[in-house]
N, C-alpha and C positions, 0 to 999 in steps of 0.2 A: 490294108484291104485284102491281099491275098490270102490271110487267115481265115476272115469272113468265109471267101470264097471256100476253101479251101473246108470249113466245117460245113458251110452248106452242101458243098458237092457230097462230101461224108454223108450227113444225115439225110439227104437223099438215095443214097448209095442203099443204106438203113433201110428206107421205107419200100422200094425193088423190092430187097431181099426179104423184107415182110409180107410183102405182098406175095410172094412167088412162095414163101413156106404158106401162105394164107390160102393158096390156092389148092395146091398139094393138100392139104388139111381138109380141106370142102370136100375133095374131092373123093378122099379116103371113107370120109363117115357117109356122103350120098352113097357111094357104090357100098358101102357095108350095109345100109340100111334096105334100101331098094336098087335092085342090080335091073331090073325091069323098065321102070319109069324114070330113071338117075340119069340115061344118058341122055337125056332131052333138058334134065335140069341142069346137068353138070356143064355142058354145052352153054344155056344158058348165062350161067354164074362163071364160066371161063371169060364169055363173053364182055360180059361186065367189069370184071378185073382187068381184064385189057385195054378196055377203056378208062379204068382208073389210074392202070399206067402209061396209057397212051396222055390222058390230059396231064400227069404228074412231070412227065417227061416236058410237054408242050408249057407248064407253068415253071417248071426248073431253068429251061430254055430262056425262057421271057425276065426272069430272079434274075440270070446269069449277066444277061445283056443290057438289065437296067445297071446292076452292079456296074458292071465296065463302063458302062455312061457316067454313071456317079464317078467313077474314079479317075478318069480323065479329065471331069469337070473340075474335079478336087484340086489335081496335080495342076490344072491351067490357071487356075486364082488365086492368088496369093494369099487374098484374106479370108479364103475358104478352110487352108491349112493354117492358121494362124488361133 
């Protein structure tokens, strides 16, 4: 089971770092396109990403903690490992 853990935590790790270049990227072509009207969109669209990392994190969180439940259940059954 630590392996599990251990790629999920990784591929979560992944999807941060996706999102943080995703952000950076938006944020390059609004200000290149319209330097006027961008920072009210840019602001917007920051805002949204952070909520996609804020729930990413809050579902990662909850993955983590079923995981360790599972695995304790695992380890306390006999005929679960079997």
């Amino acid at each position: 089971m630590p392996d599990q853990e251990r790629i999920i935590a990784e591929e979560i790790k992944r999807m941060g770092e996706f999102i943080t270049k995703a952000r950076g990227e938006v944020s390059a072509i609004i200000t290149a396109k319209d330097s006027a009207g961008a920072e009210k969109n840019i602001n917007h669209i920051a805002t949204e990403l952070e909520e996609v990392v804020r729930h990413t994190e809050e579902a990662t969180n909850t993955i983590m903690d079923h995981a360790e439940a599972l695995q304790k259940i695992a380890s306390a059954d006999p005929a679960v490992s079997n």
